[in-house]
KOLROLUM-893394 format. One line per field, with one value per residue: residue in one letter; x, y, z of N, C-alpha, C in turn. Coordinates in steps of 0.02 Angstrom, whole numbers, plus 50000, padded with zeros to 5 digits. Last residue first. Layout:
BEGIN
code	[A	...]
n_px	[X	...]
n_py	[Y	...]
n_pz	[Z	...]
ca_px	[X	...]
ca_py	[Y	...]
ca_pz	[Z	...]
c_px	[X	...]
c_py	[Y	...]
c_pz	[Z	...]
***
This chain:
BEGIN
code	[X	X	X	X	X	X	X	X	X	X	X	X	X	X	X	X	X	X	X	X	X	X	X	X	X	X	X	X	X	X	X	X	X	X	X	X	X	X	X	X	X	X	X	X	X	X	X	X	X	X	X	X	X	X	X	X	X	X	X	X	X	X	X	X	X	X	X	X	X	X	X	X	X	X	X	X	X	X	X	X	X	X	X	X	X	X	X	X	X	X	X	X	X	X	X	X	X	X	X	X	X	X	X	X	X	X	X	X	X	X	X	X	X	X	X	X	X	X	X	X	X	X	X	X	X	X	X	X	X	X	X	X	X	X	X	X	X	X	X	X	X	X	X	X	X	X	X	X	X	X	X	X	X	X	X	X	X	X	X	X	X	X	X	X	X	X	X	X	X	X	X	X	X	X	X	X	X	X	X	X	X	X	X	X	X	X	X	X	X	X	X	X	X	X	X	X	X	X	X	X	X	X	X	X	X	X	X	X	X	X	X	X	X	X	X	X	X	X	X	X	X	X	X	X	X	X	X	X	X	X	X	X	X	X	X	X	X	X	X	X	X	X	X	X	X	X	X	X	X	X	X	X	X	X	X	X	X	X	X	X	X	X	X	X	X	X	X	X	X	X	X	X	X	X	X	X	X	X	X	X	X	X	X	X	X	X	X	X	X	X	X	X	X	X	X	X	X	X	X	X	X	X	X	X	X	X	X	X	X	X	X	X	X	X	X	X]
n_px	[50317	50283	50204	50232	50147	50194	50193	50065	49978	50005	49971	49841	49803	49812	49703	49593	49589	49563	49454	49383	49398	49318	49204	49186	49206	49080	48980	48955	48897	48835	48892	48782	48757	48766	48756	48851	48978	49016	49025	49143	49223	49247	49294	49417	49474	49489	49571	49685	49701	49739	49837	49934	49940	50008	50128	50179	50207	50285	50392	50434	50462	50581	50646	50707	50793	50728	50557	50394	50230	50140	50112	50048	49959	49954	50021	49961	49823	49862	49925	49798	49731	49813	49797	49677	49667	49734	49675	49551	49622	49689	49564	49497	49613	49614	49498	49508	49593	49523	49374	49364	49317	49236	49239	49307	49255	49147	49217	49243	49105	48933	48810	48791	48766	48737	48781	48892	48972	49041	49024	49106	49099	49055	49125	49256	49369	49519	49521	49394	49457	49554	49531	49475	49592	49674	49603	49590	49728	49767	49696	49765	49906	49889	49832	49889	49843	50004	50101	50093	50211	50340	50374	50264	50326	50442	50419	50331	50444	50527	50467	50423	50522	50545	50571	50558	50438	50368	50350	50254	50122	50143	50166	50033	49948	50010	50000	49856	49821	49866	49791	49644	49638	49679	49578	49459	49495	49516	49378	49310	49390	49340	49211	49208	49268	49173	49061	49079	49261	49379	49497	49562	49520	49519	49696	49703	49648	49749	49873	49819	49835	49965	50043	49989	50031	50175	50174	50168	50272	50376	50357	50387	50475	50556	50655	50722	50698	50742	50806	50690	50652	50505	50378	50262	50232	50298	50339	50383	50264	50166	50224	50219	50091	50025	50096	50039	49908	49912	49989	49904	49794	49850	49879	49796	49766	49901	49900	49725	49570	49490	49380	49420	49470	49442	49488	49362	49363	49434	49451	49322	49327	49402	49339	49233	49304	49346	49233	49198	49232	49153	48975	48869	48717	48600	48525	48528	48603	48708	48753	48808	48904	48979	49015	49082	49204	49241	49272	49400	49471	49479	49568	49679	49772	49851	49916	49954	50040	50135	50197	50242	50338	50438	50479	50537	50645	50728	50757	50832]
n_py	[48449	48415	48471	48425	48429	48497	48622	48663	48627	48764	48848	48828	48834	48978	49011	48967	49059	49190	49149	49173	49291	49371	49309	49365	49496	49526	49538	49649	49725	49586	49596	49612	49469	49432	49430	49533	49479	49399	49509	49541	49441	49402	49550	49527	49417	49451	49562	49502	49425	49522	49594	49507	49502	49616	49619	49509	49562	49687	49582	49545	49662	49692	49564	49542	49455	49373	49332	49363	49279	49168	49095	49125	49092	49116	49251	49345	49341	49413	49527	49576	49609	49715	49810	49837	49883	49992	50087	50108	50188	50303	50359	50411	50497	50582	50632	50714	50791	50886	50859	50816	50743	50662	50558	50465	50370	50298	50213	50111	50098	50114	50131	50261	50320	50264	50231	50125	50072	49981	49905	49779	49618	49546	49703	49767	49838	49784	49697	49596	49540	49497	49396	49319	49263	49209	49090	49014	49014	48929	48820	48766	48777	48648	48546	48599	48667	48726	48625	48592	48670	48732	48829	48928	48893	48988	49124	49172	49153	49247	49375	49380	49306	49211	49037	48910	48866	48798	48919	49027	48997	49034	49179	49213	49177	49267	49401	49379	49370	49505	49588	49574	49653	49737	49805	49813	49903	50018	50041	50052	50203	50251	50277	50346	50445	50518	50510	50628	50719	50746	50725	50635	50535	50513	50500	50382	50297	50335	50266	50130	50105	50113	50027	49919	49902	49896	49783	49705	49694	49678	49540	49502	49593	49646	49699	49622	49654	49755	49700	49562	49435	49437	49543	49592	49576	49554	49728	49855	49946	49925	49973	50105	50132	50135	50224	50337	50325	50353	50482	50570	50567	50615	50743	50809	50758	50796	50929	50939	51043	51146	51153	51040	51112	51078	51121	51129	51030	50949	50838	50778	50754	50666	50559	50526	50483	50369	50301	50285	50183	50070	50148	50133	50050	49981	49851	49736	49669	49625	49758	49824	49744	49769	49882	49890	49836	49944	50030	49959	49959	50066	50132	50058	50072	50189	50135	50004	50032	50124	49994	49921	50019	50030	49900	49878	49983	49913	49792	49884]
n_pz	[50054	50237	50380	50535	50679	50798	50780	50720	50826	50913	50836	50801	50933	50909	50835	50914	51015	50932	50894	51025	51037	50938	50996	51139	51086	51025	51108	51165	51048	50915	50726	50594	50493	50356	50209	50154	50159	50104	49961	50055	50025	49891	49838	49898	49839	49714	49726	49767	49664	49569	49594	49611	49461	49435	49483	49433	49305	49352	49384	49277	49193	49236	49360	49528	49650	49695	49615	49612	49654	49589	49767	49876	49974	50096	50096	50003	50048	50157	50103	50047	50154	50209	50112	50084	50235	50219	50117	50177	50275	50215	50142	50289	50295	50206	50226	50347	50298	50206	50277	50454	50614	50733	50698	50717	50809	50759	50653	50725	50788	50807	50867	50914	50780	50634	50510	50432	50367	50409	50572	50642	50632	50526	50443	50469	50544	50529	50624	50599	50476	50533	50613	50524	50459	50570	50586	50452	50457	50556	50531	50417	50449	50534	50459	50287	50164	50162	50134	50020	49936	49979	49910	49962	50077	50100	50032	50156	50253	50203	50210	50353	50479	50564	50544	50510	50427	50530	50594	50558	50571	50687	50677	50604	50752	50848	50791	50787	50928	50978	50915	50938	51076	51054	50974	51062	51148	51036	51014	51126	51146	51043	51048	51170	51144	51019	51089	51189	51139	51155	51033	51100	51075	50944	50955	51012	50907	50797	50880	50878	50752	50722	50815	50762	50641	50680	50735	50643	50583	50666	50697	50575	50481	50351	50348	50274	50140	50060	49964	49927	49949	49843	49757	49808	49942	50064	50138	50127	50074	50152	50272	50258	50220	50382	50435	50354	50402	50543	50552	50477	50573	50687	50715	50773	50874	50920	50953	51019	51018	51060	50934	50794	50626	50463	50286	50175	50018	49942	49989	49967	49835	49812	49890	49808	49687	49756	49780	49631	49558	49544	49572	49648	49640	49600	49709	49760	49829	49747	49698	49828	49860	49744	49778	49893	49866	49762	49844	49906	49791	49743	49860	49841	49709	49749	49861	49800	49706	49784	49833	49753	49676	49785	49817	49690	49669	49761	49663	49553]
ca_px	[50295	50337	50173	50242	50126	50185	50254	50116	49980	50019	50032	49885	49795	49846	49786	49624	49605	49642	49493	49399	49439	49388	49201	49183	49273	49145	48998	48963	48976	48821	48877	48832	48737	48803	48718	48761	48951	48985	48986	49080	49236	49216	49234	49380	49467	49449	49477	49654	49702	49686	49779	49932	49940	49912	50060	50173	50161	50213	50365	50406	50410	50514	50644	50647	50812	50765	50611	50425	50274	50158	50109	50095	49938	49920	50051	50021	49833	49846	49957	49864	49694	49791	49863	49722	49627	49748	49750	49571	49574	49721	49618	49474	49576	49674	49521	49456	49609	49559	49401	49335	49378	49282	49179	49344	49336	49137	49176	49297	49181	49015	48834	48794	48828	48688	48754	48821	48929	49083	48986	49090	49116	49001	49070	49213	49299	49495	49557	49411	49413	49593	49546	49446	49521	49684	49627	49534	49687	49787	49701	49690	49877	49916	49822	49893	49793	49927	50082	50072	50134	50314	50432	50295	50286	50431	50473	50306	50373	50555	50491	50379	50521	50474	50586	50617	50496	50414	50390	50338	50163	50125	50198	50093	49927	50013	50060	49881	49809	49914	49845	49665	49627	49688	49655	49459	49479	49571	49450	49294	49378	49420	49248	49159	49282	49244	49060	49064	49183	49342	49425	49578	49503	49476	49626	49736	49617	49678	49848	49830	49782	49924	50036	49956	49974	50150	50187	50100	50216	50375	50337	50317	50475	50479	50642	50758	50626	50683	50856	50725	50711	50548	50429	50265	50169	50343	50293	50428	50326	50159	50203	50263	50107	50029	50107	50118	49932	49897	50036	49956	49773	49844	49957	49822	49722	49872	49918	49790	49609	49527	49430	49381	49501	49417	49510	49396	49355	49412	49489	49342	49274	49442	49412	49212	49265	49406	49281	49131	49267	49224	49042	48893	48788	48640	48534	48475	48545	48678	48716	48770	48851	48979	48992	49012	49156	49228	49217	49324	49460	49456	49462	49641	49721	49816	49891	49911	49985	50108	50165	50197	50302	50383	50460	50494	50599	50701	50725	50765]
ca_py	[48426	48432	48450	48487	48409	48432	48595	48673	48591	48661	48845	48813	48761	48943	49011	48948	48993	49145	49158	49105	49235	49358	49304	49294	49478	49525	49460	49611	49723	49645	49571	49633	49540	49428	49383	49512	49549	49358	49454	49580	49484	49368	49517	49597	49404	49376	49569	49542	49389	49463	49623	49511	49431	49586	49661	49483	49504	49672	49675	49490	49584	49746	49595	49547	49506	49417	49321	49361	49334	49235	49094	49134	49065	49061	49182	49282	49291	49343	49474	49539	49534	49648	49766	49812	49844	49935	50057	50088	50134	50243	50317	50354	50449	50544	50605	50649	50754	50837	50887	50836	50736	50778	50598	50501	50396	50330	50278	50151	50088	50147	50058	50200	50324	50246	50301	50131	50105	50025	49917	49853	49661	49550	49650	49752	49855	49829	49761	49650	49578	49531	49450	49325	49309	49261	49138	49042	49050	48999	48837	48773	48796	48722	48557	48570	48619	48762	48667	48545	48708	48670	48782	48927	48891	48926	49071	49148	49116	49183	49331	49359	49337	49252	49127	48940	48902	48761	48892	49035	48988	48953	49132	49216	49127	49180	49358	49396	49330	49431	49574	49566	49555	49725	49778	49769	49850	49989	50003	50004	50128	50240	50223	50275	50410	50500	50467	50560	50701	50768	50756	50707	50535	50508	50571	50443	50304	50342	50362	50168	50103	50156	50113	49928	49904	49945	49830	49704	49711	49743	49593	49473	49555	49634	49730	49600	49591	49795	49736	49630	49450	49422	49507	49582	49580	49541	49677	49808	49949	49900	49908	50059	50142	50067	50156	50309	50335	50302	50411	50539	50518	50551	50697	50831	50754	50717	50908	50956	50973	51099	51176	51063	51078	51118	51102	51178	51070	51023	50859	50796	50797	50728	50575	50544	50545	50415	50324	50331	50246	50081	50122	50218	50061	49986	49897	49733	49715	49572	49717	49849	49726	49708	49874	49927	49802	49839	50024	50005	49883	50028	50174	50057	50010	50180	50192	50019	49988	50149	50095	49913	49980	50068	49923	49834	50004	49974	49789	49860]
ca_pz	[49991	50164	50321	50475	50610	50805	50832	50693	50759	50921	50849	50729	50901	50968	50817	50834	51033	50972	50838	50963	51110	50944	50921	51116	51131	51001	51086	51207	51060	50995	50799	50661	50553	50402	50229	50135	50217	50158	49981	50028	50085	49933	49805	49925	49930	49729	49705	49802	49726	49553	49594	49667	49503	49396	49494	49527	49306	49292	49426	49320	49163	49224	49291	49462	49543	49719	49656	49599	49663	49566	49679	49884	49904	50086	50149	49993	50000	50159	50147	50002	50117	50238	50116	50049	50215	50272	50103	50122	50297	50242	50116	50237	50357	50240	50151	50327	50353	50185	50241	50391	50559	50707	50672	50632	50817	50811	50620	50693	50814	50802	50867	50957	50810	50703	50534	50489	50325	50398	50494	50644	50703	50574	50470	50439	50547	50437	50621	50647	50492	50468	50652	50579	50417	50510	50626	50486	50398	50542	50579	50405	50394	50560	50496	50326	50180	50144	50214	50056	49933	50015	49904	49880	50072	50116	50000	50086	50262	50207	50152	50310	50425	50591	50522	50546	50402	50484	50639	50544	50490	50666	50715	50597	50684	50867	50833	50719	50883	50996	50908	50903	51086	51103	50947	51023	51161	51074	50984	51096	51219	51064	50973	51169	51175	51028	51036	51218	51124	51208	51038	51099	51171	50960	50919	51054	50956	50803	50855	50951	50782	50681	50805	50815	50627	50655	50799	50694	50539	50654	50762	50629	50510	50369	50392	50351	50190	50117	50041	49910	49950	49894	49756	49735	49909	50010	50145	50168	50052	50101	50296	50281	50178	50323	50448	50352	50333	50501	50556	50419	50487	50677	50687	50678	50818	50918	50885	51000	51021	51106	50967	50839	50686	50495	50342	50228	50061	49909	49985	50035	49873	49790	49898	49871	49679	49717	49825	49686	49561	49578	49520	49635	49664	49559	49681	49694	49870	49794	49672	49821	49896	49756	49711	49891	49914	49749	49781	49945	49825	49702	49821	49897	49749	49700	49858	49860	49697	49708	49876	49787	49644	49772	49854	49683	49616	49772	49706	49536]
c_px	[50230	50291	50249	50252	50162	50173	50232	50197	50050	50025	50054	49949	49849	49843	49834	49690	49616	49638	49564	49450	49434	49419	49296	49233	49260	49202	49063	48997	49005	48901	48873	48829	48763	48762	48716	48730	48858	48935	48952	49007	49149	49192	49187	49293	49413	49417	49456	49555	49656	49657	49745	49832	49911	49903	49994	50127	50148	50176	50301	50359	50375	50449	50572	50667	50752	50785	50655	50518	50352	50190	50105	50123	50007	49911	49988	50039	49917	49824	49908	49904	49756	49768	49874	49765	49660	49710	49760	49616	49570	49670	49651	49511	49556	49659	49553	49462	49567	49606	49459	49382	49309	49299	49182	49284	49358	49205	49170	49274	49245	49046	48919	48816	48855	48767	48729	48814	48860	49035	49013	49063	49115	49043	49062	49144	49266	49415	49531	49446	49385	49524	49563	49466	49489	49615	49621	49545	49627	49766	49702	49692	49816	49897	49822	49844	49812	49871	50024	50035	50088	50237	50379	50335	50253	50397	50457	50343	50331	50495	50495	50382	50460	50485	50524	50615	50557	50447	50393	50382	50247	50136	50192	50144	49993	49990	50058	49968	49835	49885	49888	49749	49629	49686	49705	49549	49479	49548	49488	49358	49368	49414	49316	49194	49273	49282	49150	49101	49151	49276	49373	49545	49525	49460	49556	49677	49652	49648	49779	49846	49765	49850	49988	49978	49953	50087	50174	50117	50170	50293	50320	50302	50409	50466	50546	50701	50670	50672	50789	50771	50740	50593	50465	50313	50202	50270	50299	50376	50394	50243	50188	50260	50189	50057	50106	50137	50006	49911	50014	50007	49829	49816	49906	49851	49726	49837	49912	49829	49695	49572	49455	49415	49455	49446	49483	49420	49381	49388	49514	49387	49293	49378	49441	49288	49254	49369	49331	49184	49254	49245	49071	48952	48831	48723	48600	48495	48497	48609	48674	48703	48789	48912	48941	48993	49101	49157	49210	49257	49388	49450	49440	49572	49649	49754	49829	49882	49939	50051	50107	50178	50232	50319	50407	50443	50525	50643	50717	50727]
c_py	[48459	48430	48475	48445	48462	48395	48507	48629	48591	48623	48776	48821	48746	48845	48994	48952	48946	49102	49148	49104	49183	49324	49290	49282	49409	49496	49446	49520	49676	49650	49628	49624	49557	49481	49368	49485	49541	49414	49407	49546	49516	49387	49449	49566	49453	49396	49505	49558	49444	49433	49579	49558	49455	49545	49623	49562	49502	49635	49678	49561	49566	49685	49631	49586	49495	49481	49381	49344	49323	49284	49152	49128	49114	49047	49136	49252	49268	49315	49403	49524	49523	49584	49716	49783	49800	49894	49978	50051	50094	50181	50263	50322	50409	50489	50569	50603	50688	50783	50854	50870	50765	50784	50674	50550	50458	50399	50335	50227	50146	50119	50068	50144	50275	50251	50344	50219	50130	50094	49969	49846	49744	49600	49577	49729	49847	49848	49802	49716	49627	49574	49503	49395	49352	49308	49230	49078	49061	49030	48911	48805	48828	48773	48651	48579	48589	48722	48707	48592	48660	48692	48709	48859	48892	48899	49010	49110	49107	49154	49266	49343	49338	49305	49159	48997	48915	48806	48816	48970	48974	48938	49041	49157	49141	49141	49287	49346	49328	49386	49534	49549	49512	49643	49754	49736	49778	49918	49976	49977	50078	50172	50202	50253	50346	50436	50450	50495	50632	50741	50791	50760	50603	50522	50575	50504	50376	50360	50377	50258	50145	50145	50147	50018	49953	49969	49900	49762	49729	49759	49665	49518	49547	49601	49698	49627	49591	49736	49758	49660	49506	49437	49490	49534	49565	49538	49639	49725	49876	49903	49867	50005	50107	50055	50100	50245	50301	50298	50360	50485	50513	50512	50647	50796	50780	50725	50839	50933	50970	51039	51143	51107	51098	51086	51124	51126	51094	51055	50952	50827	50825	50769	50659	50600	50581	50465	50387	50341	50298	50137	50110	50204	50120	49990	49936	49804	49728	49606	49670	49798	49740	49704	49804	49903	49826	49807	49975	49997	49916	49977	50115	50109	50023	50149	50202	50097	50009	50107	50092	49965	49989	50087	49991	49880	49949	49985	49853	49838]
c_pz	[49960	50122	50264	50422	50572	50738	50824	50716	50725	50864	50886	50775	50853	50967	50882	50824	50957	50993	50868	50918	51053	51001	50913	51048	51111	51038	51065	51178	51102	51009	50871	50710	50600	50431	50306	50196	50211	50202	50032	50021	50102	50010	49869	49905	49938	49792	49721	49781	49785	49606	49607	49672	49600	49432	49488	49525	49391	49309	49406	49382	49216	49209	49298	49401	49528	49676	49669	49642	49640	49593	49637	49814	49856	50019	50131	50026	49996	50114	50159	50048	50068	50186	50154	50062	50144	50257	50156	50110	50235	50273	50164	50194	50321	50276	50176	50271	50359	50221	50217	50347	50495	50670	50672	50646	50773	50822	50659	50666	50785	50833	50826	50972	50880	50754	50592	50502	50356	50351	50475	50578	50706	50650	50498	50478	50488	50476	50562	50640	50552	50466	50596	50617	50474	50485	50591	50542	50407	50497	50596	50462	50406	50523	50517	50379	50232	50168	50209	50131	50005	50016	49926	49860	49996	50100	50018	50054	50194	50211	50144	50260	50380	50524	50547	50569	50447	50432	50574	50563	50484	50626	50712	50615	50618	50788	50829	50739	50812	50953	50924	50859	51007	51106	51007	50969	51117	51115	51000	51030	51170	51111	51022	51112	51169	51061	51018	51137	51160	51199	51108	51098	51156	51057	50919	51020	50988	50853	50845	50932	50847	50721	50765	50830	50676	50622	50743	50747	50590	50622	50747	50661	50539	50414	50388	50383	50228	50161	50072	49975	49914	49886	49838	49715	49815	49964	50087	50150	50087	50060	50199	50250	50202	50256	50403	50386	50344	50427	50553	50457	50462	50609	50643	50635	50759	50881	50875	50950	50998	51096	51041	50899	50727	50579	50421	50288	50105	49975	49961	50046	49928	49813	49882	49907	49766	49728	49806	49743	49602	49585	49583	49590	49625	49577	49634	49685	49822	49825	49702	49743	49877	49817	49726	49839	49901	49782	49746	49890	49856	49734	49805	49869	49784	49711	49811	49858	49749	49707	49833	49827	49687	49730	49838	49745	49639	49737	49733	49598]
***
């Protein structure tokens, strides 16, 4: 049954990810006064892209063939090992701190490689600006993690939710508050939301992630957009369960509890995608020149929550 939990959560995500995308749009697209294309407008966009002609630019190599399915497979990793439904399945040795972030950062660093493969200015220019940017994104994820872990003991991510589930107090702590505004911060970055990329811009100039996918068509592009999708999912359900960590199930789940840590984990996820969207309204993208500011904060945050943490641990 724990096997069965691991692919449970595939299955959710895969699934998931249109419907979180067509959340956000839903959701802005009311706030704008306008109607909006449904939840389902991704799915549809999906099997569009998928009908069409695989098309490869010429010069580029198998880097630019590899790279939508080892983003894809990174994160489809990452949902499978990640304790999103239940803990202490034989998969959480392998969820570890380093592994979750060292397999974000592969999936990022293929991207980019297919975007310098291309040969294209716009190519480049996304790649440089990515990579710049997961660059100063990933030790921060490292360090606001790492603050969580250290009154658990564990750089485990099971164990950090278990902990935490056990000791609700550490949520409002110091370190807590610290790393959750860390967190968001850079959870947006890496997913190219807003205020640090527009995931809906047209204006190739101001491109990041978009700048990188623009050879990409057909059902390689499908691939591409799902897994952007999917990482995005499975970010905001990691951080609902390291900060709210309620409704996942234990070591032995029953078909019941598999059920219930679904609906539970859905719930958390539309809260976050719904509020996500929402701040997107009211927010303007930032100059690229600022971003580094934007994210040097967000690590000097989780570098607090890692003092906080060594000095205030919140029982109870």
């Amino acid at each position: 049954m724990s096997y069965a939990v691991g692919a449970a959560q595939i299955g959710a995500v895969m699934v998931g990810a249109p419907l979180v995308i067509g959340l956000t749009r839903q959701v802005r697209a009311r706030w704008e006064g306008r109607t909006g294309g449904g939840l389902l407008q991704p799915w549809r966009d999906l099997r569009k892209q998928l009908g069409k002609q695989q098309i490869t630019p010429a010069g580029t190599t198998v880097v630019f063939a590899a790279a939508p399915a080892v983003v894809a497979g990174t994160t489809l990793l990452i949902a499978a090992i990640a304790p999103l439904v239940a803990t202490g399945s034989p998969l959480d040795p392998a969820a570890d701190l380093f592994a979750i972030v060292g397999l974000l950062f592969l999936g990022t660093v293929a991207l980019t490689l297919a975007g310098i493969d291309t040969a294209t200015a716009f190519g480049g220019m996304g790649a440089s600006r990515e990579i710049t940017i997961a660059a100063l994104v990933e030790p921060t994820i490292l360090l606001a993690v790492f603050a969580l872990s250290i009154p658990a003991g564990s750089a485990n991510l099971g164990a950090l939710v278990a902990t935490t589930s056990a000791h609700p107090g550490q949520v409002v702590s110091l370190a807590g508050v610290l790393a959750f505004a860390a967190l968001v911060i850079v959870i947006i970055a890496e997913t190219g939301r807003l205020p640090v990329d527009n995931p809906s811009t047209h204006l190739e100039l101001t491109m990041v992630h978009e700048a990188m996918v623009l050879e990409y068509a057909g059902p390689r592009l499908a691939l591409v957009e799902w897994a952007a999708g999917m990482r995005l999912t499975v970010l905001l359900a990691l951080l609902a369960n390291l900060f709210v960590p309620w409704g996942i199930t234990g070591p032995e789940p029953t078909v019941t509890d598999v059920v219930v840590g679904i609906a539970v984990i859905v719930a958390k996820v539309t809260v976050l995608a719904t509020l996500l969207a929402t701040a997107e309204v009211f927010i303007a993208k930032l100059r690229l020149f600022r971003v580094p500011e934007l994210l040097a904060g967000s690590f000097l945050l989780a570098l607090l929550a890692v003092t906080a943490a060594n000095f205030f641990v919140v029982r109870g």
